[in-house]
N, C-alpha and C positions, 0 to 999 in steps of 0.2 A: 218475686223478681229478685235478682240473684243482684248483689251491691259490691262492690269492689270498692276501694281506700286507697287513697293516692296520698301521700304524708310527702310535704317537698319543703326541701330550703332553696334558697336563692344563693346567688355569685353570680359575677359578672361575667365567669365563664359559661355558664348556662344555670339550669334550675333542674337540681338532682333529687330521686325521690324512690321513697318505698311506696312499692303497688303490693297491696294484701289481697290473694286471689281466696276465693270462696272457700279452701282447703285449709286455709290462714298461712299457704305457703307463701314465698315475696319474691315480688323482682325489681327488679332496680331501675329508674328510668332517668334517663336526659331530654331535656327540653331546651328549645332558647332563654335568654337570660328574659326577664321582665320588661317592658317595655312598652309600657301602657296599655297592653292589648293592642298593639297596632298589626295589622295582618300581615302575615308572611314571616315576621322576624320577633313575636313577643309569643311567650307563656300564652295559655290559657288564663284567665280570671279563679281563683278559688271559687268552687262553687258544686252545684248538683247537675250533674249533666246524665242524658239517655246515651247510649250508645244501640246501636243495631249492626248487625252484622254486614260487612260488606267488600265485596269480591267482582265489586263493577270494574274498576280501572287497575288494578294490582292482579299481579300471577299469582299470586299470595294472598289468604282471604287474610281480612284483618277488622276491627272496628272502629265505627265512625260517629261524630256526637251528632247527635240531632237536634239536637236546643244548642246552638253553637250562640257566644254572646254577642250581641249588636257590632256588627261590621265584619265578624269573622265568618268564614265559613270551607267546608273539605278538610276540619280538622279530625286527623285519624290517631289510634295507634298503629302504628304499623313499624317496621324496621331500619333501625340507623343508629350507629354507632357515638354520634356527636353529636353537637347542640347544631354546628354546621350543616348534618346533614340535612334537617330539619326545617320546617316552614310553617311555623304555629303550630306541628303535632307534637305527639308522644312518640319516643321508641323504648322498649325495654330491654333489659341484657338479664345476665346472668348473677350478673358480679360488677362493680366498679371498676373502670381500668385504673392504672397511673397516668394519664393525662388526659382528664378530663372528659371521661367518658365512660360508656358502659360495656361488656364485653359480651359477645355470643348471642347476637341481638336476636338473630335465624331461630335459634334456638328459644328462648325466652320467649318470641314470637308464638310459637309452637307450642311451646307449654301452657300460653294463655289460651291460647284457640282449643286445646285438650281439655284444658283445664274447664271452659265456660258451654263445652261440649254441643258447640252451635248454635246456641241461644241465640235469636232475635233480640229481646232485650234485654239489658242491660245497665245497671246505674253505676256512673263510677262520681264519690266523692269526692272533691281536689281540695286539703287542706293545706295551710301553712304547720310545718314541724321545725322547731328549734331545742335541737337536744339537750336535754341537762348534763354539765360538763360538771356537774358539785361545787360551781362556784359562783359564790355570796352573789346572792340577788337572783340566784335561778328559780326561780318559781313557776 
């Protein structure tokens, strides 16, 4: 079963993060900010989650978590630009914008769906990432 890597920091403008696709290529992702897990408007939890493949309500196939955590649920990746566009999912771009966001999300979209090359299942990991900037006390 094929694993993807989700490595994310937090701000209170949303929660940005590198996705490592099975190639070890990356895409960049916005989420909404944290916020206890409340549905519709927080992050996902760090955690191990299934995805499977799904193309029920989207024109667009995309993936969606099957083990979603106590009280959430219809969390996908799928495409959007902002933390705003968002409701508890994932979207990916290409690249980081300059405000706040991620760019060419269509695309990046597409490149994961190529990428995982229709697979049913799916494990994406969701850790916390805090960079090391070389300074005292980064460890």
């Amino acid at each position: 079963m094929t694993t993807l890597r989700l490595d994310r920091s937090y701000t209170p403008k949303g929660t940005f993060g590198l996705l490592y696709l099975p190639d070890y290529s990356l895409l960049y992702t916005v989420e909404c900010p944290w916020k206890q897990n409340q549905p519709n408007v927080s992050c996902i939890p760090e955690g191990l989650y299934e995805l499977t493949l799904d193309t029920y309500r989207d024109e667009y196939p995309n993936y969606r978590i099957l083990n979603p955590p106590p009280g959430r649920y219809a969390i996908e990746i799928h495409r959007g630009n902002k933390a705003r566009d968002l409701k508890g999912c994932i979207a990916p771009g290409t690249k980081l914008g300059d405000h706040w966001n991620v760019e060419n999300s269509r695309e990046a979209l597409d490149l994961l769906m190529e990428k995982l090359e229709g697979q049913q299942n799916v494990l994406l990991h969701i850790r916390s990432y805090r960079p090391s900037m070389g300074l005292q006390g980064d460890n």
